[in-house]
N, C-alpha and C positions, 0 to 999 in steps of 0.2 A: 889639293885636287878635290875637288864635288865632285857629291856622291848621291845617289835619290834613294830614299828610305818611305816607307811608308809611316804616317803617324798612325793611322787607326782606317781600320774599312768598317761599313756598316751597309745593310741591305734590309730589303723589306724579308716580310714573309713570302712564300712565292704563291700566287694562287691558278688554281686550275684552272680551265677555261671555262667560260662562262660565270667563273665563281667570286669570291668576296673584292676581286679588284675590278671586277669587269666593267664594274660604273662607275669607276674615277678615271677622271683624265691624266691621259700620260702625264702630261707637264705636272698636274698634282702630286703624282704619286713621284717622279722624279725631285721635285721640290721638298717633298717629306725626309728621302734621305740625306739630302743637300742640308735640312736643317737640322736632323739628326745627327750630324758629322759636327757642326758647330755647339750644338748642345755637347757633344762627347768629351771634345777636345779644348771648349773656350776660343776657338778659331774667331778672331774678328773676319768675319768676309770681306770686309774691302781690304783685305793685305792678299788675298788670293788675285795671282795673275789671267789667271784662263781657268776655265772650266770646259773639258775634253770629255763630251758624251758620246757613245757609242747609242746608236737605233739604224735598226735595217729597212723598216717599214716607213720612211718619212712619207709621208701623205695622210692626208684629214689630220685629226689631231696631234699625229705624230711629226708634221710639216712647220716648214718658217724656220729652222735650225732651232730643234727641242732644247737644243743646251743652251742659247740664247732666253727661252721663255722659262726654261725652268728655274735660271738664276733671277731673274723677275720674277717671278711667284714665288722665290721663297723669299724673295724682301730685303736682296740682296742691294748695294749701292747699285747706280745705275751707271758704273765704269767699269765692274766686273764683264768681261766678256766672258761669250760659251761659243763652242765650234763642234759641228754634230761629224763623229763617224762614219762610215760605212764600209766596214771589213768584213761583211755577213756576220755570219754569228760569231768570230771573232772579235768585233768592233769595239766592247769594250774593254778587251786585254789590249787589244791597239791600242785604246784612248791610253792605257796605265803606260805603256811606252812610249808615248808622244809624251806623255806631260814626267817622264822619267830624262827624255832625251833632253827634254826643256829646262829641266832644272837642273843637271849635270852642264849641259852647255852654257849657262847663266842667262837664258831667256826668260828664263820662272824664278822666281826664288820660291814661292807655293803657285801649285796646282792642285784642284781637284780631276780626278780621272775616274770615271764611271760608264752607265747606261741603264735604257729602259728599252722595255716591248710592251706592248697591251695587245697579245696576239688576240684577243679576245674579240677587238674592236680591228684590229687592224690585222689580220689573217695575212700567214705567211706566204708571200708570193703575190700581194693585193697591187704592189708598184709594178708590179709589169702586167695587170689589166687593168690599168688605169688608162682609159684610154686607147686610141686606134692609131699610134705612133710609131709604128712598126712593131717587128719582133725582137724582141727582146735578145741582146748581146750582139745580133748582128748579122749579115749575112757569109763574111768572111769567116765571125767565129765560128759559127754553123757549120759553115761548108769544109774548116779545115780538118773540125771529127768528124762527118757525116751524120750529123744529127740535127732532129729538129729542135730539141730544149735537152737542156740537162733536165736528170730526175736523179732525184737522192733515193728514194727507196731503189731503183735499180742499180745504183754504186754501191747500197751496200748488202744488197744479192750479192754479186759480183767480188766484196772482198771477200763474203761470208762463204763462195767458191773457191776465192783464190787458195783461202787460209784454211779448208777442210771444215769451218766453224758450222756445226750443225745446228737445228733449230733447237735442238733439245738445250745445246751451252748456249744457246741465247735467251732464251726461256730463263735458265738459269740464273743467268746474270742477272735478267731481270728482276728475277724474285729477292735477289741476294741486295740488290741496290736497293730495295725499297725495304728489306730486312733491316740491312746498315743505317738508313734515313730515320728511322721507327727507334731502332735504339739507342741512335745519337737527339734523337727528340726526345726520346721519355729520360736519357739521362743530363737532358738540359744541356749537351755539346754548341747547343743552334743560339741562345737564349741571348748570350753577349755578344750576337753579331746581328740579329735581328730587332729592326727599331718595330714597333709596334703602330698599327693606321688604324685608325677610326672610319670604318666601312660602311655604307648604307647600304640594306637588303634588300633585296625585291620586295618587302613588304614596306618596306621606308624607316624600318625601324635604325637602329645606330648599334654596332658595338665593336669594341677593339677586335682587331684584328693580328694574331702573333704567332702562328704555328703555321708550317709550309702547308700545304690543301693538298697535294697531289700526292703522297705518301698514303699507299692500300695496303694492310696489314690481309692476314691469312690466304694468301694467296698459294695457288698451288700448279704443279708439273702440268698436272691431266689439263685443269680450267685453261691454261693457258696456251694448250695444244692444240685448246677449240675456236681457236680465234682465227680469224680470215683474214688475209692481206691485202690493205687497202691501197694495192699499188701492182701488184698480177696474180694468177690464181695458181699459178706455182710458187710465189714467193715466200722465202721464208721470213718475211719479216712484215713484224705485227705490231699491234698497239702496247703487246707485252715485252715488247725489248727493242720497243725506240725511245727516243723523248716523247716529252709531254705536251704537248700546246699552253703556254700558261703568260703570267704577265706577270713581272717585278723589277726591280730597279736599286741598286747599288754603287755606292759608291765610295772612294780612298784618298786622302789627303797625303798627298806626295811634296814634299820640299829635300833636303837636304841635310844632313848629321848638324852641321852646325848651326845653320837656321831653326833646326828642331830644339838645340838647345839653348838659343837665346830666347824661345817662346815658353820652355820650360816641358816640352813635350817629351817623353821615353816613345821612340821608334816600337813600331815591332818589328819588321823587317827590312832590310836592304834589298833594292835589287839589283840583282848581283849582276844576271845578263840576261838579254831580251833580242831573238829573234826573231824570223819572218821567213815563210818560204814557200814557193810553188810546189804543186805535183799535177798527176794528171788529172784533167776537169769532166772527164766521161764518166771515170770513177771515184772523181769528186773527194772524196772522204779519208785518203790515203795521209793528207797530209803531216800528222802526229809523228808518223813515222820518221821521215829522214827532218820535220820540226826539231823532235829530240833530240837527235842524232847532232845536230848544227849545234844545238845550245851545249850539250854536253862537251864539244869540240870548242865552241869558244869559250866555254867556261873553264876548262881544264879540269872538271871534275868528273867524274865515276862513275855507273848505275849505281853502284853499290853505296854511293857516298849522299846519296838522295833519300830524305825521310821516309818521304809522303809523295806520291801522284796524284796530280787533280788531271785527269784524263776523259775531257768531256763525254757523256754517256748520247751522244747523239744517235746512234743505235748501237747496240751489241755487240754488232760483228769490227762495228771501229776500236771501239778500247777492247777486244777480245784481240784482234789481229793485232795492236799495237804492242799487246802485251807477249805476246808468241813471237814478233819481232826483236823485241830490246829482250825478253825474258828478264823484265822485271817480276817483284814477288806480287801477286796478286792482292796479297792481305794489303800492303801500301797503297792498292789505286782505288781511289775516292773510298777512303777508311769510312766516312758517315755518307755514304750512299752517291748517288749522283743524277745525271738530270731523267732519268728512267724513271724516279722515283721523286726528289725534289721539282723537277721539272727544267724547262729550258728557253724562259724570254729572249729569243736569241740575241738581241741588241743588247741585253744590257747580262749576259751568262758570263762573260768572260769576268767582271768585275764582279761576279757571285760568286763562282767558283774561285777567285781571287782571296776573296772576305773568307769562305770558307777556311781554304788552305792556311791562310794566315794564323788565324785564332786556332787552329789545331796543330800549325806549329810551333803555336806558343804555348798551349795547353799540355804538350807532350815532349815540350824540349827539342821538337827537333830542327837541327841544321840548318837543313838547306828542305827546299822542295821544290818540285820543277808541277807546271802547270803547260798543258796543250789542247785544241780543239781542232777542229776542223771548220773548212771555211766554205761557202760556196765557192763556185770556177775554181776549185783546185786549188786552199791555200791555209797556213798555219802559223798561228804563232806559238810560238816555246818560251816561257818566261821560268827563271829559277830566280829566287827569294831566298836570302840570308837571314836565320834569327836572329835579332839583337837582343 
């Protein structure tokens, strides 16, 4: 029976907006990890069947299906295909499960599964003003919740209501995330999973680029109490306990146990099982929840029997509520920080958070580890990973 195993994940550093990635073009920076992956591993690229990239923002640079262009820029044959995502900021834990399903089913024998964002260049939300083509999702969707657009910062007022989460533990989190990010960087946790880019500055100068940009050390309760919410003026939710606006790009070489051992590759993880799930789209951000819930049920394993959480940090009150839900141990979700802190290219987060979990379940011995985010319109994937 096939089975999909990861050989090895690799990602950029992540950088903040405006900051050291902001003037490479997507396909470049997508193209860097793509050959970073074949440097790690000895991967001939013309034995890869597809390349599954996850981007939310396809338009201007990030348009023409980025996973097509990116396998061309990195100088790949030109029978390698690429096929771009679009599961919002899920898209590229999607891509790892499309190119999982593909090679379990025997469409793939190797797949690469990754993503990119350059929210920098390409601001989130840019595809639906693009243009005077209606409104966006529709008149049906609209009318069947009585709203004009979804808004993520009022979904997660709304959990941060439902679940009693006040701003002060969101605050909290925040600081705690970018604590965890700072100490998993200075003790070099990040080093074996980030390939290293060669950035031009705004002055034109050049220099590598290797450390995530969006990690703020000394930061405090009170500073963080003084911030305003750029989404209502009762809102408790601020630039101190949501993500980050930022751009990077990651990716995983996916085949099969015994493809990997006629290539002479050691697996780091299996995966084990890989869901998908709706919730509600008004409050947008709930998904994690009954995501969990599904993978843990098809997987037949435990809270308890799970390492590590990678429980995307898209604001506070999501992996706060998630975690009040399942009453997993807090110390296990995102052990070196999360995207508060690292930050959050939503097209290609899910293949980051990926790379992370991975390399810290190998680094620590552990198990098993379950991974979830939230999606726009209400949706999630749940992935759990086997160490080998």
């Amino acid at each position: 029976m096939r089975d999909a195993v990861i050989v090895d994940a690799v990602r950029t550093p992540v950088g903040k907006r405006d900051g050291a990635l902001s003037r490479m073009h997507a396909v470049a920076v997508s193209a860097h990890v793509l050959g970073a992956l074949t440097e790690r591993t000895g991967l001939k690229p013309g034995l890869v069947d597809d390349v599954i990239w996850g981007c939310v923002g396809t338009l201007g640079m990030q348009a023409g299906c980025i996973a097509r262009s990116a396998v061309l820029a990195a100088g790949w044959p030109e029978h390698v295909p690429g096929v771009t995502v679009d599961r919002q900021c899920g898209s590229s834990q999607q891509a790892v499960h499309q190119a999982a399903a593909g090679v379990i089913s025997g469409q793939y024998d190797i797949a690469v599964a990754g993503g990119v964002e350059m929210m920098s260049v390409v601001p989130l939300g840019a595809a639906a003003r693009a243009g005077d083509y209606g409104p966006i999702y529709g008149p049906q969707v609209l009318g069947r919740y009585n709203i004009d657009r979804y808004d993520q910062g009022r979904g997660a007022q709304m959990i941060a209501d439902e679940y009693g989460i006040t701003r002060t533990e969101m605050d909290r989190h925040g600081l705690d995330s970018h604590a965890r990010a700072a100490a998993a960087t200075d003790a070099g946790r990040f080093t074996g999973q980030i390939a290293p880019i060669e950035v031009v500055d705004a002055d034109g100068s050049t220099r590598i680029f290797d450390t995530d940009e969006g990690i703020r050390r000394g930061g405090t309760l009170d500073k963080l109490a003084t911030l305003p919410s750029p989404f209502a003026e009762d809102s408790d939710i601020t630039a101190g306990n949501a993500s980050q606006v930022s751009d990077g790009s990651a990716a995983l070489l996916v085949t099969t146990s015994e493809i990997a051992r006629r290539h002479g590759w050691r697996p780091m993880a299996r995966i084990h099982t890989a869901v998908v799930t709706g919730t509600d789209p008004v409050t947008i951000l709930k998904g994690p929840i009954p995501a969990t819930a599904l993978a843990l049920k098809k997987s037949g394993l435990t809270l308890d029997e799970i390492g590590t959480f990678e429980i995307n940090e898209a604001f506070a009150s999501v992996s706060l509520a998630w975690l009040r839900e399942t009453g997993a141990d807090y110390a296990r979700m995102n052990p070196n920080g999360g995207a508060m802190a690292i930050g959050h290219p939503v097209g290609g987060s899910g293949a980051r958070l990926m790379t992370t979990m991975v390399h810290h379940m190998r680094a620590e011995g552990l198990r098993y580890g379950l991974q979830s985010m939230c999606e726009g319109g209400g949706m999630a994937n749940a992935t759990i990973l086997e160490l080998l």
